[in-house]
MIGUNU-153497 format. One line per 5 residues: number of its first residue (from 0); their letters; for each residue x, y, z of N, C-alpha, C. Coordinates in nm, 2 decimals. Each point is the difference from the previous one (the first is absolute). Layout:
N
NUM) A) X:Y:Z:X:Y:Z:X:Y:Z | ...
//
This chain:
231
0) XXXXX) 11.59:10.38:4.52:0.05:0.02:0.14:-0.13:0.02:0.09 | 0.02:-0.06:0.09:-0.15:0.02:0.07:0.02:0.10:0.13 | -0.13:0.06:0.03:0.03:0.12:0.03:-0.01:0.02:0.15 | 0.11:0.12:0.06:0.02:-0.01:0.15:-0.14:0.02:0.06 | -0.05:-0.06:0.12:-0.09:0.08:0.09:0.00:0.05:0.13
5) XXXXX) 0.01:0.07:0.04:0.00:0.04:0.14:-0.10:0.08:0.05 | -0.03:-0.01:0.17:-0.07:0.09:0.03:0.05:0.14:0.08 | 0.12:0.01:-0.03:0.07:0.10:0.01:0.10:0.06:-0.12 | -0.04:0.13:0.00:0.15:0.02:-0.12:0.12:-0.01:0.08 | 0.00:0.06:0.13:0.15:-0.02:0.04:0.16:-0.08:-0.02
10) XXXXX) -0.11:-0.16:-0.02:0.10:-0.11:-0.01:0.07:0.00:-0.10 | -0.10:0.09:-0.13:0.09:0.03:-0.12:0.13:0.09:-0.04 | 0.02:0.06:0.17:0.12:0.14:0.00:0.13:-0.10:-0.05 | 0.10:0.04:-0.07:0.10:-0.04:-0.08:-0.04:-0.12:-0.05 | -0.11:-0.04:-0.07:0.02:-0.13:-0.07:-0.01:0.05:-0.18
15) XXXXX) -0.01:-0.07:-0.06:0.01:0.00:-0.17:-0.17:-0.02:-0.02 | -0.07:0.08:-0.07:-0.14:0.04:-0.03:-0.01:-0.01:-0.19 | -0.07:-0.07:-0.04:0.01:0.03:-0.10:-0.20:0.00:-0.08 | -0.02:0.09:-0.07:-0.11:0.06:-0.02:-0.11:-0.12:-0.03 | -0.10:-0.03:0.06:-0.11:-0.09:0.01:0.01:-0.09:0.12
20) XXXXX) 0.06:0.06:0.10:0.06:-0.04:0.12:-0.10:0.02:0.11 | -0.05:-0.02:0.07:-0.15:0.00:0.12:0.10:0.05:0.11 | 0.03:0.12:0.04:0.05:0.03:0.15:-0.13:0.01:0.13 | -0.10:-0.03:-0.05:-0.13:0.03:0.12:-0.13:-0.06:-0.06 | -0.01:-0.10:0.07:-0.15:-0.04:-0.04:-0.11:0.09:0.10
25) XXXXX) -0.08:0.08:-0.09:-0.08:0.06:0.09:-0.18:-0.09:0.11 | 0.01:-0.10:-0.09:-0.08:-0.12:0.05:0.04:-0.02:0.15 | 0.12:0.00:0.09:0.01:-0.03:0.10:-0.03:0.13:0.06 | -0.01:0.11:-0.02:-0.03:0.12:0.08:-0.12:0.03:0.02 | -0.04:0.08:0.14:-0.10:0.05:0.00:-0.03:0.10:0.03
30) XXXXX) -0.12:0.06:0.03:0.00:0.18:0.09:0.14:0.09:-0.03 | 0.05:0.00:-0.13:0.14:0.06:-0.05:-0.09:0.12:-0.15 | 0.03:0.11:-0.01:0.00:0.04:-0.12:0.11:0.04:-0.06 | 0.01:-0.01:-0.15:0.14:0.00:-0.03:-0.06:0.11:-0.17 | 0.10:0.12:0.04:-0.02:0.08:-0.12:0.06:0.02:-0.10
35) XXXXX) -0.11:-0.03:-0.12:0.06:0.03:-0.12:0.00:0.09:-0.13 | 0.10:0.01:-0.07:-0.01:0.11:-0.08:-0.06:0.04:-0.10 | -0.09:0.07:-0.09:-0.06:-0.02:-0.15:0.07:-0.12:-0.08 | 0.06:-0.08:0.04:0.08:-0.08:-0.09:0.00:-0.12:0.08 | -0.08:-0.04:0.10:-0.04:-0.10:0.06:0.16:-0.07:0.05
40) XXXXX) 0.09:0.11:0.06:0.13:-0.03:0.06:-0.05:0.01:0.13 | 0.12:-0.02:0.07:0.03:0.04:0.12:0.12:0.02:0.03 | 0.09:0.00:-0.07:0.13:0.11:-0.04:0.09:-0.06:-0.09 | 0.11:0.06:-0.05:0.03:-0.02:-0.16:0.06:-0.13:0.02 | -0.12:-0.08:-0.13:0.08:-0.12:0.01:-0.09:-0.10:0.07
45) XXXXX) -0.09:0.05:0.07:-0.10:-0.08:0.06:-0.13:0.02:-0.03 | -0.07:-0.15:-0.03:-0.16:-0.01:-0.06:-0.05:-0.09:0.00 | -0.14:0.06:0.09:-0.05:-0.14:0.04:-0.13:-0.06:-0.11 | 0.04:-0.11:0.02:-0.08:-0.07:-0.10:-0.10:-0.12:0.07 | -0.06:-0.05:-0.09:-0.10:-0.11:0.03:0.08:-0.12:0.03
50) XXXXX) -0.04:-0.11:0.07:0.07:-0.13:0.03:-0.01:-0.02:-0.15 | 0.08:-0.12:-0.04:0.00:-0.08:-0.13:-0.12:-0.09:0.04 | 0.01:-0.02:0.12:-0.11:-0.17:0.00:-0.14:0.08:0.10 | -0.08:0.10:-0.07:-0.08:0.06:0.03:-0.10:0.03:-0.08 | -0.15:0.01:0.01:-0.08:-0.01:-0.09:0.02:0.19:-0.02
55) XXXXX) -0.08:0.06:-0.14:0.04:0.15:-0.02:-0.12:0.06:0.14 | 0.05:0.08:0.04:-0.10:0.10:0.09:0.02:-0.04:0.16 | 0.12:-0.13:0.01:-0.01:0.02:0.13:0.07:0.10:0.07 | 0.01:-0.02:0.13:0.02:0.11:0.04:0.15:0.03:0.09 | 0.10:-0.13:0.01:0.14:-0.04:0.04:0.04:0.03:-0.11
60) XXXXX) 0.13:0.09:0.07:0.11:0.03:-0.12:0.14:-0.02:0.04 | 0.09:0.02:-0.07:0.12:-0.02:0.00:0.12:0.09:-0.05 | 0.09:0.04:0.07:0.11:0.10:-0.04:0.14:-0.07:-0.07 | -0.01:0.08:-0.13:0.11:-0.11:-0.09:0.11:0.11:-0.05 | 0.10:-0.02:-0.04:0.11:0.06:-0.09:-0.07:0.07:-0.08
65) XXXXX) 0.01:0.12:-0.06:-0.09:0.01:-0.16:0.12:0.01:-0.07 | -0.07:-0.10:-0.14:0.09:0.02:-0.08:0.13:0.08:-0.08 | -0.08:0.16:0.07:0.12:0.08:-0.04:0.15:-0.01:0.11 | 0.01:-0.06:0.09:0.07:-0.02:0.08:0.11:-0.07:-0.07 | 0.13:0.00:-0.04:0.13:-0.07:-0.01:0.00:-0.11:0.15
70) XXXXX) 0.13:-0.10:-0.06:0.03:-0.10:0.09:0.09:0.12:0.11 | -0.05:-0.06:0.09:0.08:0.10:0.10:-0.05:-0.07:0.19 | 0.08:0.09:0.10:-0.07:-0.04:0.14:-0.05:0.12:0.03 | -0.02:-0.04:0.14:-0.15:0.11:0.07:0.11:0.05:0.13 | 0.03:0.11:-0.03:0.10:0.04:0.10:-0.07:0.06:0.14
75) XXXXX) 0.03:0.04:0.10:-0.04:0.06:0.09:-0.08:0.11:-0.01 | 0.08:0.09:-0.08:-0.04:0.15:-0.06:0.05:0.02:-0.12 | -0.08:0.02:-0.08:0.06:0.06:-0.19:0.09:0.08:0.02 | 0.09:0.00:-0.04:0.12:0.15:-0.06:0.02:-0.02:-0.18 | -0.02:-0.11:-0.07:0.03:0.07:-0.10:-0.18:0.06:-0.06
80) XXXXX) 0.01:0.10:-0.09:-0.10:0.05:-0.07:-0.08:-0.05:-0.10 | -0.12:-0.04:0.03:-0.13:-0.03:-0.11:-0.04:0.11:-0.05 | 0.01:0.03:-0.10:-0.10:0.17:-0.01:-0.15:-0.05:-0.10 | -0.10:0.05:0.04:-0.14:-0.02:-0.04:-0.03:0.04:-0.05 | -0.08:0.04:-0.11:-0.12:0.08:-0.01:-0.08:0.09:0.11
85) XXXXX) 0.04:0.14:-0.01:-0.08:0.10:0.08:0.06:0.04:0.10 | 0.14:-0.10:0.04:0.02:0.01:0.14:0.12:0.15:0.01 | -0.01:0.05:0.09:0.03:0.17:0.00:0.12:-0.03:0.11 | 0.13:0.00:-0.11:0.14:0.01:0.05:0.10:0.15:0.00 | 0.14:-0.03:0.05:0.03:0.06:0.04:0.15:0.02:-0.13
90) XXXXX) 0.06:0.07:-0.08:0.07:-0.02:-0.12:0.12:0.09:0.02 | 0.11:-0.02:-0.05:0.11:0.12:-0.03:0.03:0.02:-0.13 | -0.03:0.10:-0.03:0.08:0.04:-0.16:0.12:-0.05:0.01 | 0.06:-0.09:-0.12:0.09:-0.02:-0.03:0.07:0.06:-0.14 | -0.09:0.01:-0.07:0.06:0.08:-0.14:-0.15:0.05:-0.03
95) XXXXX) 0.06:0.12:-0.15:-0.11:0.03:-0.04:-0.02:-0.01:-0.12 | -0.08:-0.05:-0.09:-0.01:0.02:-0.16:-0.09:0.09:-0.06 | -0.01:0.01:-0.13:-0.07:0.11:-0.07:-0.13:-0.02:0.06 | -0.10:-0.13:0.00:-0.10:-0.04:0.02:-0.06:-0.06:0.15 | 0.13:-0.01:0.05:0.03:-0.10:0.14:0.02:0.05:0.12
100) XXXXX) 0.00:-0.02:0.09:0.09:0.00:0.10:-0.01:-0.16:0.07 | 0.13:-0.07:0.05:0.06:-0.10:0.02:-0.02:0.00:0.15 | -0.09:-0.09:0.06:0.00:-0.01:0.10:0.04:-0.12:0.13 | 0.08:0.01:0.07:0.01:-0.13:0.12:-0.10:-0.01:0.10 | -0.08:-0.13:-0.06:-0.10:0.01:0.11:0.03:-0.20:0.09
105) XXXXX) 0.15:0.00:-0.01:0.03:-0.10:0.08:-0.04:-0.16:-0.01 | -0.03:-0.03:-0.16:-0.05:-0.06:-0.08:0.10:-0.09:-0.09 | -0.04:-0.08:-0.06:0.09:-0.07:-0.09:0.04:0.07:-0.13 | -0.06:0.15:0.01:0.03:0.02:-0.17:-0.06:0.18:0.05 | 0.09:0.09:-0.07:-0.06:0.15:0.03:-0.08:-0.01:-0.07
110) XXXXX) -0.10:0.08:0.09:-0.12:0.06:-0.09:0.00:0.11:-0.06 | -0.14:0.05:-0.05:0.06:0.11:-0.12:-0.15:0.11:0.02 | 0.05:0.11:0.03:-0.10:0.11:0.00:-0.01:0.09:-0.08 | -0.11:0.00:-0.12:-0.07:0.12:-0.10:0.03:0.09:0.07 | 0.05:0.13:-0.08:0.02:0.08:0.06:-0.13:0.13:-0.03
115) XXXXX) -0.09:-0.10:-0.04:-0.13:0.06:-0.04:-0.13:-0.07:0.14 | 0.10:-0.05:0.11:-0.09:-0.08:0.04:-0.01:0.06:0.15 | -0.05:0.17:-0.01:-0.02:0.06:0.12:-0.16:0.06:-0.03 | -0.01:0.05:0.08:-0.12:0.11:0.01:0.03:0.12:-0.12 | -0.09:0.00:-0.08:-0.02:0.10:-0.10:0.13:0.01:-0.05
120) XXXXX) 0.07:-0.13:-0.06:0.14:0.00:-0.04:-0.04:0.05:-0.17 | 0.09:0.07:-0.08:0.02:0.05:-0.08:0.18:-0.03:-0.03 | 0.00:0.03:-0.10:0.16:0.00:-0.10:0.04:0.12:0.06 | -0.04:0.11:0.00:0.02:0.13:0.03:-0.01:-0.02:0.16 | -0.02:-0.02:0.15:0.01:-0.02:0.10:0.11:-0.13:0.07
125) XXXXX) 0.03:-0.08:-0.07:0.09:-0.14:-0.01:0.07:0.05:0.12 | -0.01:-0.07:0.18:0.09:0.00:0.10:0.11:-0.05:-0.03 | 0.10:0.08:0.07:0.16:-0.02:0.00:0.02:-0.06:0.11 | 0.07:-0.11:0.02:0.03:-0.08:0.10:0.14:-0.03:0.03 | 0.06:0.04:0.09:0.18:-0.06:-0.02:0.01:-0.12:0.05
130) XXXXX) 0.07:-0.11:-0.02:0.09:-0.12:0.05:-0.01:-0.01:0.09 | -0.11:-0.12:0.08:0.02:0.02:0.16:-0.13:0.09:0.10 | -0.07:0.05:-0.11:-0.17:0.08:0.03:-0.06:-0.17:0.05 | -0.09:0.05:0.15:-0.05:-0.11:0.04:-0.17:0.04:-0.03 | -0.06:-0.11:-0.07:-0.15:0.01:-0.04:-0.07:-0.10:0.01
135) XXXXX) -0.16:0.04:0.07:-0.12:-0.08:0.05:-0.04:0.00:-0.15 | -0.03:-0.13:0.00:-0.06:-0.02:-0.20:-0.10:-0.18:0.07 | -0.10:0.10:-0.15:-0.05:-0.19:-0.01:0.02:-0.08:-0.09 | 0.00:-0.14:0.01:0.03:-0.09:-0.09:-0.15:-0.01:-0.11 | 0.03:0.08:-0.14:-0.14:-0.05:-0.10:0.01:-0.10:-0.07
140) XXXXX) 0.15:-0.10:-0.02:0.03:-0.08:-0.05:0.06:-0.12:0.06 | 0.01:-0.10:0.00:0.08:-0.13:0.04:-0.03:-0.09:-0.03 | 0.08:-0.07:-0.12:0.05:-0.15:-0.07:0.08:-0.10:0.03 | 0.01:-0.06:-0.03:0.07:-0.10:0.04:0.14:0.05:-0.14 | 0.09:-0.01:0.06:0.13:0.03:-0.11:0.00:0.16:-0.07
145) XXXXX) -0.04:0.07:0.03:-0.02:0.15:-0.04:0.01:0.09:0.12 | 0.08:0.12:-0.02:-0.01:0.10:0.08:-0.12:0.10:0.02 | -0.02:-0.07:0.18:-0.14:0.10:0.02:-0.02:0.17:-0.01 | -0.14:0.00:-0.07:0.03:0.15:-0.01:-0.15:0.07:0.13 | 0.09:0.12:0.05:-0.01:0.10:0.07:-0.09:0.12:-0.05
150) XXXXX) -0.08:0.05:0.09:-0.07:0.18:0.01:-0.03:0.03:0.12 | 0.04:0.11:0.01:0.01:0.10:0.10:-0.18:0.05:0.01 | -0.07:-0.06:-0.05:-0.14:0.03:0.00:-0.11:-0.11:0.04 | -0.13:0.02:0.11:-0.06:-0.10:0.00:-0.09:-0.06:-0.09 | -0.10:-0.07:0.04:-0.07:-0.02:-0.10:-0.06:0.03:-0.10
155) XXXXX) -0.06:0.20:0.07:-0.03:0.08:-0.07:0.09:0.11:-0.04 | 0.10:-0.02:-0.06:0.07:0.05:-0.02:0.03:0.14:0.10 | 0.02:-0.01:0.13:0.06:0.09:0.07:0.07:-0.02:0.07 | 0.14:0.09:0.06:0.12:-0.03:0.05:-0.01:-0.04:0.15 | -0.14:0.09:0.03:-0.03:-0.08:0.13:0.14:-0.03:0.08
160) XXXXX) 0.03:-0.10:0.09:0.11:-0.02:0.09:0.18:-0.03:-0.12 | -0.06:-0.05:-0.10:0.12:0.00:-0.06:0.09:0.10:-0.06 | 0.14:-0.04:-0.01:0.08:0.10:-0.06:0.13:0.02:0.08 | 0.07:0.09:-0.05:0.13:0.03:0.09:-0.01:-0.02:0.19 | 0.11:-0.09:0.09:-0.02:0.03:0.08:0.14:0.09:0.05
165) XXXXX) 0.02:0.04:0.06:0.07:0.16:0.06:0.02:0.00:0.10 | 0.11:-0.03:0.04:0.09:0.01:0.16:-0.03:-0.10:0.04 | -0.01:-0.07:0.14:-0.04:-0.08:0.07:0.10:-0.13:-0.02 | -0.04:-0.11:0.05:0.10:-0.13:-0.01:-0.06:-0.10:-0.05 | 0.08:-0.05:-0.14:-0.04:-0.13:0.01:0.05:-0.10:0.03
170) XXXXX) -0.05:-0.12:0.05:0.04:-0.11:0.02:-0.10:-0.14:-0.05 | 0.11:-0.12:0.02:-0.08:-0.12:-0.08:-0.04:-0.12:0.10 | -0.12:-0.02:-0.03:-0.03:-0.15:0.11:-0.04:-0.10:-0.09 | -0.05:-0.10:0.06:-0.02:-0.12:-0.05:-0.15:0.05:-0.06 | -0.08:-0.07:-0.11:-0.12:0.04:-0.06:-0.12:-0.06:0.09
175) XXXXX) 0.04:-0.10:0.07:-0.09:-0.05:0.10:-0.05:0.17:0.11 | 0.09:0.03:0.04:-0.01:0.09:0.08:-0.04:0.12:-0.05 | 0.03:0.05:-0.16:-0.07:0.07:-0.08:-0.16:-0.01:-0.01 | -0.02:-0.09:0.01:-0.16:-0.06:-0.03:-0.06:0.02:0.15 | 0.05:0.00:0.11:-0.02:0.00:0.16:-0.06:0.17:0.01
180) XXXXX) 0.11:0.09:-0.04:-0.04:0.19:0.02:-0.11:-0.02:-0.06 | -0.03:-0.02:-0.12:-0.06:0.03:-0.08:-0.18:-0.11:-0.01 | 0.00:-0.02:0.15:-0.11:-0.15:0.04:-0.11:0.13:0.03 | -0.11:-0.06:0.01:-0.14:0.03:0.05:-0.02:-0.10:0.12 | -0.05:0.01:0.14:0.05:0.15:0.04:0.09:0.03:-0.01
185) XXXXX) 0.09:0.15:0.03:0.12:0.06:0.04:0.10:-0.07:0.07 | 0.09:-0.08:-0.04:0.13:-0.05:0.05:0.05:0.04:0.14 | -0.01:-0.08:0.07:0.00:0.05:0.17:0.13:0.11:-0.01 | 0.05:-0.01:-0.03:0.14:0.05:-0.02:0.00:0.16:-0.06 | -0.05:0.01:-0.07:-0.06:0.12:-0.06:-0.11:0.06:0.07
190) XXXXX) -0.07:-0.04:0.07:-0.09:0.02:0.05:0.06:0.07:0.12 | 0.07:-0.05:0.04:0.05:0.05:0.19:0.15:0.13:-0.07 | 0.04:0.00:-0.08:0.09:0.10:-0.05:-0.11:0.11:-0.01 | -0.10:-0.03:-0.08:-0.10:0.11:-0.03:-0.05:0.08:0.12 | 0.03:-0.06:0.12:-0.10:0.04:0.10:0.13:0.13:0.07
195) XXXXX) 0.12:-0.03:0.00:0.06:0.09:0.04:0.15:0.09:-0.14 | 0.03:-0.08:-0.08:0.00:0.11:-0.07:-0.03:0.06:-0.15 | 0.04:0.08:-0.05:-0.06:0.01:-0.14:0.10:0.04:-0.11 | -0.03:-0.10:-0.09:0.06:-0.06:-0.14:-0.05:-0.01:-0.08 | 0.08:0.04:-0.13:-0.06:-0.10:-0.14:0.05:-0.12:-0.02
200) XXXXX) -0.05:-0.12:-0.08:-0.01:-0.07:-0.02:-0.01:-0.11:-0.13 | 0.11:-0.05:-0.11:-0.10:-0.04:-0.07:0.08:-0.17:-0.05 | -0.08:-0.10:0.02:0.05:-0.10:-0.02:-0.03:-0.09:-0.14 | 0.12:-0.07:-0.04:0.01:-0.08:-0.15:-0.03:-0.12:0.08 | -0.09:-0.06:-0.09:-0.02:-0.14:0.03:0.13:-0.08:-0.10
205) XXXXX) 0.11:0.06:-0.05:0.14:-0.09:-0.03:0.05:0.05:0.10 | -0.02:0.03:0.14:0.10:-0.03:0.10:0.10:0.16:0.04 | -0.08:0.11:-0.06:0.08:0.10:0.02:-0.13:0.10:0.08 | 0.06:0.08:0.10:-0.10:0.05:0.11:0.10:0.15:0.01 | -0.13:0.12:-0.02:0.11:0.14:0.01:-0.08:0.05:0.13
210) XXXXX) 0.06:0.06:0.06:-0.04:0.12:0.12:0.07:0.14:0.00 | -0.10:0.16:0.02:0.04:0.09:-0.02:-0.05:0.04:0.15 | 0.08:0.05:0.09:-0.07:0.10:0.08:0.04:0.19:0.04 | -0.03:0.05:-0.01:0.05:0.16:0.09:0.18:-0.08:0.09 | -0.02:-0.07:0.07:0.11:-0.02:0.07:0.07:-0.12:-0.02
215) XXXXX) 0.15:0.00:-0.05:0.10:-0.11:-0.03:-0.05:-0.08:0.11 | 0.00:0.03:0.13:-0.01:-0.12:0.10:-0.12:-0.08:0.00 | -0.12:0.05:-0.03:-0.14:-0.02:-0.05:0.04:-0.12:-0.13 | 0.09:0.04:-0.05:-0.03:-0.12:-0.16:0.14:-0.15:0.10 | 0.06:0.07:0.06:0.09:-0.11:0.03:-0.11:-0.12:0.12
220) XXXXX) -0.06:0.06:0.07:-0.09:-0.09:0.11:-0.06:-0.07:-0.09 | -0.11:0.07:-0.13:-0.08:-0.05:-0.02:0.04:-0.14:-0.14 | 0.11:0.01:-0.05:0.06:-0.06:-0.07:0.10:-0.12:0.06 | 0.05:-0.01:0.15:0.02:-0.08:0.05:-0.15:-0.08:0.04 | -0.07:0.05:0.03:-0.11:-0.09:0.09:-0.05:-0.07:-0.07
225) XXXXX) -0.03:0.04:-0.14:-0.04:-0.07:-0.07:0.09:-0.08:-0.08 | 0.13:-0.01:-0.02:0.08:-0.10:-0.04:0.01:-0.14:0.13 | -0.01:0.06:0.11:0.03:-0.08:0.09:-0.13:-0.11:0.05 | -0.08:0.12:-0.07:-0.15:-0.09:0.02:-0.05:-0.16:-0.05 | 0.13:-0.02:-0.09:0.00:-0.13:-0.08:0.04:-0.09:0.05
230) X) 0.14:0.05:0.14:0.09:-0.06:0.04:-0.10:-0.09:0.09
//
């Protein structure tokens, strides 16, 4: 099949994409920088590569399908969930096991959290969690056909921001918009909330966003504005 080119992704909104597919020849652009991730992405699913009909080392490149991508289209905004490697979502216990706890992190498959997988977790310390406990966790695992596994700890093993979240509201957005709060700089949106009121905060890049403030009316503004902010 030979492969789409455009100099826009746009044209590709609702069409059928399938992985080795050229949505952006970067040859036609100029004075643009375009950033990428240790993994030479530019967001999941996207990787830019060398022309085929290019000597090695030049310097025009091209944004293609990557192959971990399924046949699928390119919607406006993501709603269903990719979960990554590393990426720091938003989970609900759903059951518990001797070793486990069962988590919905809005995925094709529950994931599953060691219950050894906290800060200075021991057998003897093991958190009790009921049905429905909402938890900031990171993703340490994700396969293809396997349930991703979860800790409540970062890299160095400290609980740092993760763990039980407690009161406050959650609600779910599209992951596009997930990935928007969570941009460098500060999300205009977040940014102008910040300036007049004050909240906690913590967003799943699978599309789930919690807010805690001192005042009910405080979490209801700031949870509208930012659902609406997509609108």
């Amino acid at each position: 099949m030979e492969n789409k080119q455009s100099s826009s992704p746009a044209s590709f909104i609702g069409s059928t994409v399938i992985p080795g597919d050229v949505v952006l020849d970067l040859s036609s652009m100029t004075n643009q920088t375009i950033k990428l991730d240790s993994r030479n992405q530019i967001s999941r699913g996207l990787r830019v590569v060398k022309r085929d009909d290019e000597e090695p080392g030049a310097s025009d490149r091209q944004i293609k399908i990557h192959r971990s991508v399924q046949f699928g289209s390119m919607p406006r905004s993501l709603t269903r969930c990719f979960i990554d490697y590393l990426d720091a979502v938003l989970g609900i216990v759903v059951d518990s096991k001797r070793d486990d706890f069962l988590i919905d992190i809005k995925g094709p498959a529950l994931a599953f959290l060691p219950v050894l997988s906290f800060e200075g977790g021991t057998r003897r310390n093991i958190p009790k969690f009921e049905v429905g406990t909402l938890l900031y966790l990171r993703v340490v695992k994700a396969k293809f056909g396997m349930n991703p596994e979860l800790s409540c700890t970062n890299a160095h093993g400290k609980a740092a921001e993760f763990g039980p979240l407690k009161d406050g509201y959650m609600f779910e957005t599209s992951t596009g918009l997930s990935r928007k709060l969570l941009s460098s700089p500060t999300c205009p949106v977040l940014e102008s909330l910040g300036k007049k009121l004050c909240f906690e905060i913590a967003v799943g890049l699978n599309g789930r966003v919690w807010v805690n403030a001192a005042s009910p009316r405080t979490v209801i503004v700031a949870a509208n504005a930012i659902m609406n902010s997509e609108s």
